[in-house]
N, C-alpha and C positions, 0 to 999 in steps of 0.2 A: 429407321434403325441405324444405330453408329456403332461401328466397328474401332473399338480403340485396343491398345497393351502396349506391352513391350518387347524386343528385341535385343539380344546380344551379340555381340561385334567381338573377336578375339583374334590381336594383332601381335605379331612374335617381331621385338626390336630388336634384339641381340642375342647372342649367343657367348656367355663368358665362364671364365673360368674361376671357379670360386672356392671357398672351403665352405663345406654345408654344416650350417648349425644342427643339425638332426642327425646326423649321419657322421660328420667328423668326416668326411672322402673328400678329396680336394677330386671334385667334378665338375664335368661341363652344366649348365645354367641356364633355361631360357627365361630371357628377361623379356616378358609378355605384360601390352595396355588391353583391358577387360572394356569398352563402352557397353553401356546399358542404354538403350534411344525408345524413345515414348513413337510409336505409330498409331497411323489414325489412317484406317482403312485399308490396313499392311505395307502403308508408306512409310516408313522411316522418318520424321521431321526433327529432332533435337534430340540430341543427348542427354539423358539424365544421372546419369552417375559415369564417372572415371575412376577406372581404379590402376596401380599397375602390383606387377608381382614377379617373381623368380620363381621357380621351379627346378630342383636339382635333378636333373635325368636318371642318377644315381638311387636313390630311392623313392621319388618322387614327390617330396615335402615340397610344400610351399611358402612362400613367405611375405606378405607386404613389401613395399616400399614407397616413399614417397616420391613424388612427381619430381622433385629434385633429386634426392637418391637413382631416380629411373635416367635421367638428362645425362648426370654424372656419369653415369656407366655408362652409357649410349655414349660417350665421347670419349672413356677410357677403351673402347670396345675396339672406335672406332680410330682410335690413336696406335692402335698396337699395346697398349700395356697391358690386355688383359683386365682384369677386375680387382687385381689383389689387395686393394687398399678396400672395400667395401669390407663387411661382416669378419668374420674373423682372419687375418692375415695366413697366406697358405706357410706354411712354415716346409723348405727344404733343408734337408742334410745332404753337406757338400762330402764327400768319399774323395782321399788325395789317395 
């Protein structure tokens, strides 16, 4: 008898600041990588699917992105700027 399936793996890369396509609320983001891994015998041995994704904390929509999109934030995150050049630009009004 062989014991085979799969397993999923969910890893939180950043945490940024966005304006949310569903919601319109410039909120905080977790930008989370999804692996899907094939076991055999409840060992974990290879990944089968990657995926990554955003999540607005705000009302909890979710949204793709690609593995390049994900990189690029993960470095804007990681630089200090924030996320605001992704998805739709947060838009302030300045008060003199």
């Amino acid at each position: 008898m062989i014991i085979f399936g799969t397993k999923g793996y969910l890893y939180q890369l950043a945490i940024l600041t966005l304006v949310c396509g569903q919601c319109g609320n410039p909120a905080a983001h977790t930008l989370r990588k999804r692996v899907t891994k094939f076991t055999l015998f409840f060992v974990p041995l290879f990944p089968i699917s990657t995926k990554y994704l955003t999540q607005c904390t705000f009302c909890g929509a979710e949204q793709k992105v690609t593995k390049e999109q994900a990189e690029q934030l993960q470095t804007q995150s990681a630089g200090g700027q924030g996320g605001q050049t992704y998805g739709q630009p947060e838009q302030r009004q300045h008060r003199f």
